[in-house]
C-alpha positions in Angstrom: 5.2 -48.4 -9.9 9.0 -48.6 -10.7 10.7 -45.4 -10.7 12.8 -44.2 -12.9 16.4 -41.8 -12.6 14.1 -39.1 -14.1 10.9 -37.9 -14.0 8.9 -38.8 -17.1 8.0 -36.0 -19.6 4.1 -36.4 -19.4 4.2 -35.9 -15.0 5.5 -32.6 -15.7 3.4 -31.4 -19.0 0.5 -32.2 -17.1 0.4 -29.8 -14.5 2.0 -27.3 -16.7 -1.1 -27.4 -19.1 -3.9 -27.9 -16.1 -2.4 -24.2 -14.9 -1.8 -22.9 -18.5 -6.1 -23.8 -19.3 -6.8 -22.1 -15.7 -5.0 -19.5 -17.1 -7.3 -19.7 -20.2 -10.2 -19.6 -18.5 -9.0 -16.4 -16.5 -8.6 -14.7 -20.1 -12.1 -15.7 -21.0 -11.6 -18.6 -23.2 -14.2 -20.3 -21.5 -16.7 -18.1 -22.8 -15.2 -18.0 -26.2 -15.2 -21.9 -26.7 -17.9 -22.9 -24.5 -18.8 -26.8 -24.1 -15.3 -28.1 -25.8 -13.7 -26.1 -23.1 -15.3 -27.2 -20.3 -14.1 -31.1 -21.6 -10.2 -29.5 -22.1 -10.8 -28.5 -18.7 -11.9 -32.0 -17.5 -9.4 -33.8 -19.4 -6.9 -31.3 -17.6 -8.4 -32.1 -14.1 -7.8 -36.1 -14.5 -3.9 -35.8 -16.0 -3.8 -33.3 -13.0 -4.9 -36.1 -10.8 -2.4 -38.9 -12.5 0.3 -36.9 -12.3 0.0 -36.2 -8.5 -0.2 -39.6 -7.7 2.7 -40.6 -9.6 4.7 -38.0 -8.1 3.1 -38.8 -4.3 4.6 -42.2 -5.3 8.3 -41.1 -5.7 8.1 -39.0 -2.8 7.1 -42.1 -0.6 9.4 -44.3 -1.9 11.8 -41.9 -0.8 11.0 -41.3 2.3 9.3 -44.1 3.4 6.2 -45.0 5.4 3.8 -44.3 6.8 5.6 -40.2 6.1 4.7 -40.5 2.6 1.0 -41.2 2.9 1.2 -38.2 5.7 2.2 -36.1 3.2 -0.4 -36.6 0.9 -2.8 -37.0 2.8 -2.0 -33.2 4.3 -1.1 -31.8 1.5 -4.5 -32.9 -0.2 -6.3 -31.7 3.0 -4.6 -28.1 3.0 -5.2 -27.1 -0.2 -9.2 -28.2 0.3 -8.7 -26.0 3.5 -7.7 -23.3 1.7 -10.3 -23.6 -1.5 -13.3 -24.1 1.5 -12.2 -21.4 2.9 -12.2 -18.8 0.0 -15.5 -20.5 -0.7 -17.0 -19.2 2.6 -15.0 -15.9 2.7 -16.5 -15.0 -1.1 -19.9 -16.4 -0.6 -20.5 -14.8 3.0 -22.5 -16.3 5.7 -24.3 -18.3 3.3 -21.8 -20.8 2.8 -21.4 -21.5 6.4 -22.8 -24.7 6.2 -20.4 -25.8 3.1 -17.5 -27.3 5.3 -19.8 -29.4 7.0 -21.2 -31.1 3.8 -18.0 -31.3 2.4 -16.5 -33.1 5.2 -18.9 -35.4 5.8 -19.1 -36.2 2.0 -15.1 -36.9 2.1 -15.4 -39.3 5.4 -18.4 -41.0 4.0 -16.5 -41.2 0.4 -13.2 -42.5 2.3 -14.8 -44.9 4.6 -16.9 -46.8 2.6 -15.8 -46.0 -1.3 -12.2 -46.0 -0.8 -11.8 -48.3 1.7 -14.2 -50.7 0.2 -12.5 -50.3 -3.6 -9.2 -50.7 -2.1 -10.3 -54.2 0.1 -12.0 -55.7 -2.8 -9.4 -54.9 -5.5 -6.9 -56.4 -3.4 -8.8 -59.3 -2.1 -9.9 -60.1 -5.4 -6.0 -60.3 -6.6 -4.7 -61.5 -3.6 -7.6 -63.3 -1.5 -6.9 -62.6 2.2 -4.6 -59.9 3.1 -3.1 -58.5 6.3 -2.4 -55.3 8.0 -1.2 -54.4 11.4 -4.5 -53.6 13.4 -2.7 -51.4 16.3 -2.0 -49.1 13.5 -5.3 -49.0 11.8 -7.6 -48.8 15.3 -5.6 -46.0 16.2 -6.6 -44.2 13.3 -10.3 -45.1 13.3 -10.2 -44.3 17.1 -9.2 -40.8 17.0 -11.2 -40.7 13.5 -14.9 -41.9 15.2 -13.9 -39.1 18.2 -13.6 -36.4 16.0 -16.3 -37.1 13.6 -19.0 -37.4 16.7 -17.7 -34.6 18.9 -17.7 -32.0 15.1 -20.7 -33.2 13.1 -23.3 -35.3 15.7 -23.0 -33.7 18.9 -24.0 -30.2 18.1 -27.3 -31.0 17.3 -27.5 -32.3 20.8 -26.5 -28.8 22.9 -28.4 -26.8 24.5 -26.9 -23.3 24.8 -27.5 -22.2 21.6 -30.3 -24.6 19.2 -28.5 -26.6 17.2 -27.2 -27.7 14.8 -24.8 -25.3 16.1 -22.5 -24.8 18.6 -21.8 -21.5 20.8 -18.8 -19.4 20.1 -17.0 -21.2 23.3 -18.3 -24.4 22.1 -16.9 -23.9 18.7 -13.4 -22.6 20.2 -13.4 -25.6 22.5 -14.0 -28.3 19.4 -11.4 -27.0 17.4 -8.6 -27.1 19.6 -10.0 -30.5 20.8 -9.6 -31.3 16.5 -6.4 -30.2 16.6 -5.2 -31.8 19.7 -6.6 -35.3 18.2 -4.9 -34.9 15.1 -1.8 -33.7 16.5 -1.5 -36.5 18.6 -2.6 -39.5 16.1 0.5 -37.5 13.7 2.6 -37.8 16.6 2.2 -41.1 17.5 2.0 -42.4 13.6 5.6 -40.6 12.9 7.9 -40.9 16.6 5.6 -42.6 19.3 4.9 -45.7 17.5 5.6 -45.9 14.1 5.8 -49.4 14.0 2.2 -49.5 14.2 1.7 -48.1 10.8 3.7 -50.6 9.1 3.3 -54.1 7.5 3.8 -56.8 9.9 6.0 -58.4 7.3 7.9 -57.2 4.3 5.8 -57.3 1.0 7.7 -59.5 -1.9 7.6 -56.9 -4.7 9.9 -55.0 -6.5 8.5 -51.4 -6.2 9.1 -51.9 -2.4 12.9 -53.2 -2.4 14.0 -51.0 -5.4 16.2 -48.4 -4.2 15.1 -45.2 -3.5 15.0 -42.2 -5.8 18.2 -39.2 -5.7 16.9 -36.8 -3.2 17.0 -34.3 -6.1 14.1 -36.1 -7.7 12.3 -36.5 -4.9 12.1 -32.6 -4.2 11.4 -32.2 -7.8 8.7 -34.7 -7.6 7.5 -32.9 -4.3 7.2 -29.1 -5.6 5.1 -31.0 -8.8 3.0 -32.6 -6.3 1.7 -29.1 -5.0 1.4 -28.1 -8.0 -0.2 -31.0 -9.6 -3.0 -30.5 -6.3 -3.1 -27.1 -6.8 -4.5 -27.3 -10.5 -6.3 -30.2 -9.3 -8.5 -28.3 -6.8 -8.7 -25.2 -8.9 -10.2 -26.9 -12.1 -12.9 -29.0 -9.3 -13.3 -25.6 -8.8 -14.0 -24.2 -12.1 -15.6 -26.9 -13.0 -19.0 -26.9 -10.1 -20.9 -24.1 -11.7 -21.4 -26.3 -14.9 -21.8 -29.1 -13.2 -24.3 -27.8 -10.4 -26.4 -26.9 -13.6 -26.3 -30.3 -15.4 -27.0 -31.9 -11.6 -29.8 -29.5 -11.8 -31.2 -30.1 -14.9 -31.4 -33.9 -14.0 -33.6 -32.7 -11.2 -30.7 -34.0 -8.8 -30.8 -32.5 -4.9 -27.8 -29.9 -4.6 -26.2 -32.2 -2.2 -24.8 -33.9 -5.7 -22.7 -31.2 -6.3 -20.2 -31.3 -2.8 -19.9 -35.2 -3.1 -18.8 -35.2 -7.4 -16.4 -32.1 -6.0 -15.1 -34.3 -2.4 -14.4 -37.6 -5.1 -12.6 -35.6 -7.4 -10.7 -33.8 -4.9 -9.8 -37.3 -3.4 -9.0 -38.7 -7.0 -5.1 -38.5 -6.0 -5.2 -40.1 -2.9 -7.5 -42.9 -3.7 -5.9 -43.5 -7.2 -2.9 -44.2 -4.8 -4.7 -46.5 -2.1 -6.1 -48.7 -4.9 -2.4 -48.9 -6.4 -1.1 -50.0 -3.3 -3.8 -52.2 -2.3 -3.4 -54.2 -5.8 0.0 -54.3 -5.0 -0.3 -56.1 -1.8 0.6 -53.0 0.3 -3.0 -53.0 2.2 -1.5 -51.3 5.0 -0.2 -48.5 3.3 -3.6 -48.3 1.1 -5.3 -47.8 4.4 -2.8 -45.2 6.2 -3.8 -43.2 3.4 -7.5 -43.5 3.5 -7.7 -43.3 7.3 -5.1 -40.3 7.2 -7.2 -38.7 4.4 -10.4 -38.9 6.4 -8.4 -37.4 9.9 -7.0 -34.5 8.2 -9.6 -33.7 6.4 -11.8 -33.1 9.8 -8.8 -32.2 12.0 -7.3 -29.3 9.6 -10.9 -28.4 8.0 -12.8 -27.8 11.4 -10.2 -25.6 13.1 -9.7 -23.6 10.3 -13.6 -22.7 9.5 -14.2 -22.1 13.3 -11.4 -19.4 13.1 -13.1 -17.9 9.9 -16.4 -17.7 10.9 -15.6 -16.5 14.8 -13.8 -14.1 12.7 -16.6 -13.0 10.4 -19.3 -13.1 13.4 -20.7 -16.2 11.3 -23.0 -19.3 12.8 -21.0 -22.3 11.6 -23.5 -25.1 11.1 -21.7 -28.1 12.3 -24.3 -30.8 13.0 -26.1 -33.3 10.2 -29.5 -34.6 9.6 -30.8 -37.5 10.9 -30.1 -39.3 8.3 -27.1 -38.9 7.8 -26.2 -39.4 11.5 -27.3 -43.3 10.9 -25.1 -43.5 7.9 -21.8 -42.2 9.8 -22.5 -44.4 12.9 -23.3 -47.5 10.5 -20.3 -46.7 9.0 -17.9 -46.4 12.4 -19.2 -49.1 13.6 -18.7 -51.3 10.8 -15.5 -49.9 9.8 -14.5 -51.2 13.4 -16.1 -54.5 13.1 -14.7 -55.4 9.1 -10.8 -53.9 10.4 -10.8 -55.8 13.8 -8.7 -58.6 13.4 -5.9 -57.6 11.1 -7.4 -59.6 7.8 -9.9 -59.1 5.0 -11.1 -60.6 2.3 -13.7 -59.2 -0.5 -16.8 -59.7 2.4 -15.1 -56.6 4.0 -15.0 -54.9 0.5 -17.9 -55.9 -0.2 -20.0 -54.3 2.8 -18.3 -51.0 2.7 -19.1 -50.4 -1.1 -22.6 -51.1 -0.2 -23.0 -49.0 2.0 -21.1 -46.4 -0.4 -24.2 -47.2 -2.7 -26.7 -46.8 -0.4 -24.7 -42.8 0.8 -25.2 -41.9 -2.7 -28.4 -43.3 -3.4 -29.9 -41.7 -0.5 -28.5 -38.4 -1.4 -30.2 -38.7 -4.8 -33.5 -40.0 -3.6 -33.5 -38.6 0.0 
């Protein structure tokens, strides 16, 4: 994407009229107008999503990698904090399973979706490409730690039945999330930022053009917020009608939280598929690796402290099932990322077993 001295017209209309149908539906327009405003509401949600990744884009170009995929990738993951959050504290102990489902659907999404649409697309334009490994090992490292010791291991303790842990258990987990992330941020920023970046300089003109004024680029990053902020709300708004139609299709539940975790994720892997087309695999996979780590490593932490709050049982620990489906996918996300190349093999086994995630939610 080249960018321009200004920021185009439709990047900032967009957000302004995703907030301004909120808005409508706050004043009851929804009720008034039905189906055709669910659909203005859609159509909202998506230039919502474009226009956060375009202005992700400026506000990497500007300050460079792998900081502008950490930005995005946290500032996706903070304001999903923040909506799970509400969720739980409006629907009560109820809902204390929600950030569970919700994460697993986004690593499951992210590790097999995204990074098999983003290996694919670019093999498929490109044939082999390349990434530095250190970079990406480090990420899937910290990422398989975090995932076993939050969602598999609690079913496995024994002071309180699981799939849950003890309120010392949960306190020690979440400052062992935190500690992981911290330190994979650390070391992607200062330690060894080298890591995170192409071994050799991609040939394009997006990459060498110079980067935008400093005054666009804060522009571009106050729009970002707001672009994810309308973006979350209207996933938001938009579940209730969609948990009916999932319902009326005689669809499991479980639907719902992975059409909400893929919408949510819309900016970031609109952005990893860019990159990846572009030649910029290593950049398309700091973003989905980062997307996967901050989701668990902000997400878990905050719950905990919400539902020791509250005197809640957070249920932490997945099915069977679904225990398979994250190891298979760990272990061949290690395998297919080993050795610094991929070609559309790699693509291809991840999306597979992206189809098989979703099919198996359907038809459990």
């Amino acid at each position: 994407m080249k960018i321009a001295a200004s920021l185009p017209v439709w990047t900032i209309v967009a957000p302004v009229a995703a907030w301004l149908l909120l808005a409508g539906k706050a004043a009851g327009l929804g009720d008034l107008l039905g189906g055709a405003y669910i659909l203005l509401l859609a159509a909202g949600l998506f230039a919502g999503v474009l226009a956060a990744v375009f202005h992700a884009e400026v506000v990497a170009h500007k300050i460079g990698e792998p900081y502008g995929t950490l930005v995005l990738a946290v500032a996706v993951t903070s304001i999903e904090v923040a909506l799970i959050v509400s969720l739980m504290i409006a629907g009560g102990e109820s809902t204390t399973g929600l950030a569970r489902d919700t994460v697993f659907a986004a690593v499951m999404l992210i590790l097999n979706g995204m990074v098999g649409i983003c290996l694919l697309a670019g093999a498929r334009r490109h044939g082999e490409q390349t990434f530095t490994q250190t970079g990406v090992s480090a990420s899937l490292a910290t990422l398989a730690a975090i995932a076993i010791l939050t969602m598999v291991l609690p079913n496995y303790t024994t002071t309180t039945v699981g799939p849950v842990y003890s309120t010392s258990q949960l306190i020690f987990i979440a400052v062992v999330s935190i500690v992981l992330y911290g330190t994979f941020v650390l070391v992607q920023t200062v330690r060894h930022r080298d890591y995170f970046l192409p071994e050799t300089a991609v040939d394009n003109e997006d990459v060498h053009a110079a980067p935008p004024p400093a005054n666009l680029a804060w522009r571009s990053g106050a729009l970002l917020l707001v672009c994810l902020g309308s973006v979350v709300l209207l996933a938001k708004s938009l579940s209730p009608p969609l948990e009916a139609a999932v319902i009326a299709m005689g669809a499991p539940k479980a639907l719902v939280g992975i059409i909400i975790a893929a919408v949510v994720l819309l900016p970031e892997g609109i952005a990893a598929f860019q990159a990846a087309r572009a030649n910029r695999l290593q950049t398309s996979l700091n973003l989905a690796l980062g997307s996967a780590l901050a989701s668990i490593g902000l997400t878990i932490p905050a719950v905990a402290i919400v539902s020791i709050a509250n005197g809640w049982t957070l249920s932490l620990g997945i099915d069977v099932k679904s225990m398979v489906l994250l190891l298979l996918s760990i272990i061949v996300a290690t395998l297919s990322l080993g050795n610094g190349r991929t070609t559309i093999m790699q693509g291809t086994v991840h999306l597979v077993i992206c189809a098989v995630y979703l099919f198996i939610t359907i038809v459990p």
